[in-house]
C-alpha positions, -999 to +999 in steps of 0.1 A: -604-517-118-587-531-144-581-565-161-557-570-189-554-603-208-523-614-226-505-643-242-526-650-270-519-655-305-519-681-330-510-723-327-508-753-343-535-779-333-517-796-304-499-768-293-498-755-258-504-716-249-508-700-216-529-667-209-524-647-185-549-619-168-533-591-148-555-575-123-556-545-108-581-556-077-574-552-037-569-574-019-564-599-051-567-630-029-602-621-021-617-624-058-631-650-076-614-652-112-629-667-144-618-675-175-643-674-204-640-672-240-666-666-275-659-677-303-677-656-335-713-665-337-718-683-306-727-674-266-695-667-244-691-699-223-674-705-192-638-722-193-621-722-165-630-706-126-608-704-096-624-689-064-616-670-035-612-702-014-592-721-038-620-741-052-615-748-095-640-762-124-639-767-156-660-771-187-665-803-197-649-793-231-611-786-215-611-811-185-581-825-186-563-801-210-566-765-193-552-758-161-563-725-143-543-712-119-534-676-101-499-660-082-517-637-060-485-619-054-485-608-087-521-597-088-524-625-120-544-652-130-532-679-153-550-702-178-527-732-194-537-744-221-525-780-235-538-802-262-551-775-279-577-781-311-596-758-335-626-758-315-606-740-288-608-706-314-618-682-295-619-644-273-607-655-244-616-631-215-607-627-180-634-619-153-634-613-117-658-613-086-650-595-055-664-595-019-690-587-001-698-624-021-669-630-038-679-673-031-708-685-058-738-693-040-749-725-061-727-742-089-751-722-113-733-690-108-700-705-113-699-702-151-724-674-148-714-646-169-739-621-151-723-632-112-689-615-124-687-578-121-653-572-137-640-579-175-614-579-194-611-568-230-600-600-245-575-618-261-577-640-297-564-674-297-566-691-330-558-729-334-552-741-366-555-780-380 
């Protein structure tokens, strides 16, 4: 299993930047895909989540500015990023969740790093002001 993040890099506050996360899971369609990032000296947080059944949240933080979205023919997940501002600085990583119970239980596990059983190995994005 492999998950490799790309599209990264550095932006203006502002800007717009999309990641993307390509995955080598079977059958794709039948994972759960998060987006998370950490930024240096703090927890890794929960961004963005898109499930199995087509079911999305957000952090409070980019509501209204990220959109998370996958092409399941293409084995990749997407994370658009608008509006983006300094606090946004971060490893972004890309993490996956496969059946048996590929759906979250309760709305705890959504944004829970421990649920997801597959990682990526990150990629910066740096947003100046």
């Amino acid at each position: 299993v492999q998950l490799v993040e790309s599209g990264g890099g550095s932006v203006q506050a502002g800007g717009s930047m999309r990641l993307s996360c390509a995955a080598s899971l079977f059958p794709y369609s039948s994972y759960s895909m998060g987006w998370f990032r950490q930024a240096p000296g703090k927890e890794r947080e929960g961004v963005a989540v898109l499930l199995s059944d087509g079911r999305t949240n957000y952090a409070e933080s980019v509501k209204g500015r990220f959109t998370v979205s996958r092409d399941n023919a293409k084995n990749t997940l997407y994370l658009q990023m608008n509006s983006l501002k300094s606090e946004d600085t971060a490893m972004y990583y890309c993490a996956a969740r496969g059946p048996p119970l590929s759906t979250p239980l309760s709305s705890n596990q959504w944004f829970a790093s421990w649920w997801y059983g597959y990682w990526g190995q990150g990629t910066q994005v740096t947003v100046s002001s």
